[in-house]
C-alpha angles and dihedrals in degrees: 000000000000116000118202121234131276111232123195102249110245114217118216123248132227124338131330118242114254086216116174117287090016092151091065102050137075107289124220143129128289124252093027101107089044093052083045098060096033082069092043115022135070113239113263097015127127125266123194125221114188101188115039091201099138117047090190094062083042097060087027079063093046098036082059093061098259123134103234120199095200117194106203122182094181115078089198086057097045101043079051092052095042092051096045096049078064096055091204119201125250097246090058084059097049092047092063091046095049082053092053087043099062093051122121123252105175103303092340140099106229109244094047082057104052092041089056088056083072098038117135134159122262101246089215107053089007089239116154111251127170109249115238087218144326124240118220133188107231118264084017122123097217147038123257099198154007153206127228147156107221099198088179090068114359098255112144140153136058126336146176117270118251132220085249093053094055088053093060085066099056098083092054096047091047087052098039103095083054096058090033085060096045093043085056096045093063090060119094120260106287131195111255092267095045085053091050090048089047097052085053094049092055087056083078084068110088108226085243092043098053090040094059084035092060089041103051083038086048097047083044084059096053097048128089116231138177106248088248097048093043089056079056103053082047093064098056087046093052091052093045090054086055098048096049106067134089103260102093101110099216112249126038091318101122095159144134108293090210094187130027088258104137109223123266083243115021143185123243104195127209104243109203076059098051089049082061101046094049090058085083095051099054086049100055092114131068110187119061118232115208105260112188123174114237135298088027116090126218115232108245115347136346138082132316105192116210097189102199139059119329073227088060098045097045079056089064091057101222117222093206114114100238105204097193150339123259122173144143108225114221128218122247105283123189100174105047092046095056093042093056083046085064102039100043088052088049101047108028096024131250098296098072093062093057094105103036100042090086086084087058079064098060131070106190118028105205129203087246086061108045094058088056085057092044088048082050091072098015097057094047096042086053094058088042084070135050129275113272090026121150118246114181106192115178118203106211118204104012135204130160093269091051095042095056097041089051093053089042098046085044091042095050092047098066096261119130126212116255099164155313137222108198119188110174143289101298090049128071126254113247111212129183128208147193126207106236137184112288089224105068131168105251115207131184114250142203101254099184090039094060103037090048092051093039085055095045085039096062102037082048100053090034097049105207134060118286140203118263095249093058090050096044086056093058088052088062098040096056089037083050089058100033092053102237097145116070123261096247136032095239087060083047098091132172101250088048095060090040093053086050095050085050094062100051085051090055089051102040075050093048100111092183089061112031136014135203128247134194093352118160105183134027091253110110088238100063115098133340136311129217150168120284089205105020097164110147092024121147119265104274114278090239087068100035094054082042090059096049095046084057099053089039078060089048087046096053143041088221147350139191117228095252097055091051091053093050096049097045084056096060091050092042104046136169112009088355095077114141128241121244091228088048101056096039081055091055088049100046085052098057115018146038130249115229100205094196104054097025101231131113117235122199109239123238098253094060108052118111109268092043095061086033087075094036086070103047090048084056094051095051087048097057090047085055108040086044086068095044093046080055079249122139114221120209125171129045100242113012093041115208120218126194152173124243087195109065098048095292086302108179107241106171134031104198117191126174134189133168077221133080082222102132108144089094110054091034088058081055105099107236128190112274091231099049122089124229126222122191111188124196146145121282089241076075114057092087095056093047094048082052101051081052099059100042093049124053103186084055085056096051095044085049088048101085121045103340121132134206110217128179119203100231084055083061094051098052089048088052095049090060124111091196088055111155145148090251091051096039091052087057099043094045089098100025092114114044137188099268141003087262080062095049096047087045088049097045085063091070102027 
């Protein structure tokens, strides 16, 4: 059977841009994708991204001196990405807003319009303040508080709404159906359902809020602007239309919201507000990048936006030599794409929704589904590029849906699996492609037989139990190289990828072959999965990345965290990843941080020959304390004792390490009737504490008869007069693993 290849996992570098919208894009760290083409690319080639999902991984290429041909379907993408690329100063910005500030409506100035629309009254002097926003309860009239600075007095924070408060809203709510059917008016012609999804989706437009939205969108259309300062003036707009729904949960929550389902307690901003704070947000970057529109090419490097389908431009036939793929691949997402819809049709007409109103006609979008969109751009962009050439493709986010979607909608658009680096659930998963003939050979497979070895594969190179989605990826991964998905989408049906799905549930429910660890609810994801029978398999990865931090510390004088991470990445590839708390941990256990300087060094009294002569003094105190306890001691580590008493009978394993590696000796059988002992140094305890946690078949072996046992706690018990079975029995956990040990223990001494 194939096996896919294993890729050193990239961190990513600095800090990632808060560009606009960012909530509603792919998230992932910063510096990835140009490490990524610095390894594959030539300098100065051109890369192709075929999604143009993430504006941040777009400018990163650039910035790094590529040339990006960037396909975005999206106009609210690509005008981000446009205006970005800029990287237009704040005072240009306020000079546009100071422009839309000064017109006219009736006898007012705008701004002083729009502001009185917020104004309340400070609860403390009575002075009139514009709120900063009001707080509502979902399905309720009315707000039932709000938010405001008073500068007259100091007051400042949340309070209760007044009666006046709620009659400021009776005008808007008379004139709302008027602005509901404008705003409609300015959408393409939709099919009945998408009108009817359409009418629901405006419901997430408060009736003050879209009043302010279409006059601020009707005094922009009178005006007359310069190109560059209307694009300007866009880009406000566009951020005001995204601070005034309904989808702003009240408190700190600033996620994904992943349906149009308004939050049981919700923000209404103050627009004219939020116009002034996204200023900062559209001005993040201070060097310019060359944008050009296809089919113009920027000189050098930069970006040339083909604002369209990956389909249409593969139709044009570009004569430009694309060197490689690079793209971040973005999850399913319902709301950002309607409301671009909408935005998109208020600020730019009708016209420029054309292409994107198709997602107004659907309700659910499905996983299935979404790998036929991704093999839309994906499948196009592999036969834009030579054969053999590289794709790096990152799936942000991931969870199993979005995992399998990702491989089929790769597999059936002529892109062949190279290799993978997975971390964990909060990190994205790093896959590599090659473009391949779109005439490949397709064989049957054998479905159970792949998944089952994929699965036995992983946990027995990893060592320890692992979380569902670690394991899923491996499934499609192996499935991606052993050709198990069709060459093309339209091969890729429903019931194919069902009766694949099917499969992987019949092994994860296979008793006989894995069992389940820590779940706490029926759904795959919950808890850990491991090996029935998990005899050979490797030591567990927790010990094997502590043992080569420890020889990196050996190695160097010092070492900054990030070094050590990197490193251990490229000696641990593909599922075996550390984790970054895994490998701070290690650290903390062994070295020093220097704060200054950044950089860990080990300490004295844990270099190697150092804890070279503490073991051999253990192991001279057990031989001796064994005589004194009446014991006799056979074996060098683990050392035996037993009892000449009973028949020769073993009492007490004792095995000791200057390590907190455990997963070996705890895989060994040993008699039910016979106490463990694993001796270590205290520098160790957190790290131990730690391996428990983080692995709960450590946790059950450790259950039953095993001991924790310092060495300075041996030292003190071999320094006793008074030394006897009885007491030794007593003090053997007197002195436990952490301070949560000791307060449980306590209870019973």
């Amino acid at each position: 059977m194939n096996e896919p290849g294993f890729l050193t996992y990239l961190e990513g570098e600095g800090i990632a841009l808060e560009v606009p919208f960012n909530r509603y894009l792919p998230q992932h760290p910063a510096g990835v994708v140009r490490k990524w083409l610095a390894q594959h690319a030539s300098p100065g080639s051109w890369v192709l991204e075929p999604i143009g999902a993430s504006p941040a991984a777009i400018l990163e290429m650039a910035e790094a001196g590529y040339k990006v041909l960037v396909a975005a379907n999206n106009p609210v993408v690509a005008f981000e990405l446009q205006i970005l690329a800029q990287a237009p100063v704040k005072t240009e910005f306020q000079s546009v807003l100071r422009e839309l500030s000064v017109q006219k409506k009736g006898d007012e100035r705008l701004q002083g319009h729009i502001q009185n629309l917020y104004l309340t009254r400070c609860t403390t002097c009575g002075r009139e303040v514009a709120a900063d926003y009001f707080l509502w309860r979902k399905s309720e009239e009315t707000p039932y508080a709000k938010y405001y600075r008073c500068t007259a007095c100091g007051d400042e924070g949340e309070h209760l709404i007044s009666e006046t408060d709620i009659e400021r809203l009776a005008p808007y709510k008379r004139s709302d159906p008027l602005h509901r059917a404008r705003a409609l008016e300015k959408i393409p012609e939709l099919t009945r359902a998408a009108r009817a999804n359409l009418e629901e989706l405006l419901k997430v437009y408060a009736p003050r809020s879209l009043y302010v939205l279409f006059t601020l969108i009707n005094k922009i259309e009178g005006m007359s602007l310069s190109p560059a300062r209307r694009e300007l003036m866009d880009a406000l707009l566009l951020s005001a239309l995204e601070a005034g729904h309904s989808l702003w949960p009240a408190g700190d929550g600033n996620e994904r919201p992943r349906v149009f389902n308004i939050p049981s307690e919700y923000v209404e901003h103050n627009l004219w507000l939020a116009l002034e704070k996204c200023i900062d947000a559209w001005c993040i970057r201070e060097k310019s990048i060359s944008v050009t529109r296809w089919p113009d090419l920027p000189e050098g490097g930069g970006i040339c936006l083909y604002q369209g389908r990956m389909r249409d431009l593969l139709q044009q036939k570009p004569a430009i030599s694309l060197e490689s793929v690079c793209c971040v691949l973005p999850r399913p997402n319902q709301v950002f794409w309607s409301l671009s819809t909408l935005w998109c049709s208020w600020v730019w007409g009708k016209e420029t929704a054309a292409n994107f109103k198709n997602v107004l006609e659907r309700q659910r979008f499905d996983w299935y589904w979404h790998a036929n969109a991704l093999n839309s751009a994906l499948a196009p962009a592999a036969r834009m590029i030579k054969l053999g050439s590289p794709a790096f493709c990152l799936i942000p986010e991931p969870v199993p849906g979005f995992v399998a979607a990702a491989f089929e909608a790769c597999c059936s658009g002529n892109l062949q699996l190279t290799g993978l680096a997975y971390k964990d659930e909060q990190h994205p998963i790093q896959t590599e492609w090659s473009a391949q003939p779109a005439n490949r050979e397709v064989k049957k497979v054998n479905l159970h037989k792949i998944i089952r070895e994929a699965i036995h594969s992983s946990l027995m190179h990893i060592g320890e139990p692992c979380r569902y989605l670690q394991l899923y990826t491996a499934v499609m991964a192996s499935l991606s190289v052993n050709e198990a998905f069709p060459v093309s989408i339209q091969q890729m049906t429903y019931d194919l990828v069902t009766n694949i799905h099917e499969e992987i549930l019949k092994v994860f429910a296979d008793r006989k072959f894995l069992r389940r660890m820590d779940a706490t609810t029926q759904d795959l994801v919950s808890g850990f999965w491991w090996l029935v029978q998990p005899e050979g398999c490797q030591a567990s990865l927790a010990d094997r990345v502590e043992k080569e931090v420890v020889n990196l510390l050996q190695e160097e004088s010092e070492i900054s965290t990030a070094d050590v991470q990197q490193e251990m990445n490229s000696r641990f590839t593909g599922y075996l990843t550390p984790p970054a708390e895994l490998v701070e941990v290690c650290l903390q256990s062994y070295a020093e941080l220097d704060k200054a300087a950044r950089k860990w060094r080990i300490r004295e009294s844990e270099k190697y020959d150092s804890r070279q002569q503490d073991m051999a003094d253990i192991q001279l105190q057990l031989l001796s304390l064994a005589g004194r306890l009446s014991l006799a001691a056979d074996g060098d580590n683990p050392i035996d004792w037993i009892d000449p008493k009973t028949d020769g009978s073993l009492v007490y394993r004792l095995f000791f390490t200057s390590s907190a590696g455990m997963s070996r000796w705890l895989a060994a059988e040993t008699d039910d009737n016979v106490e463990c002992v694993f001796l270590f140094p205290g520098s160790r305890s957190g790290l131990i504490r730690y391996k428990l946690d983080r692995d709960p078949w450590l946790r059950e072996r450790v259950t039953q008869r095993w001991h924790f046992l310092k060495f300075r706690t041996l030292r003190e018990l071999s320094s006793r007069k008074d030394i006897s079975r009885d007491l030794w029995d007593l003090l053997i956990d007197s002195d436990p693993i952490s301070q949560e040990d000791a307060t449980q223990l306590s209870m019973f001494l």
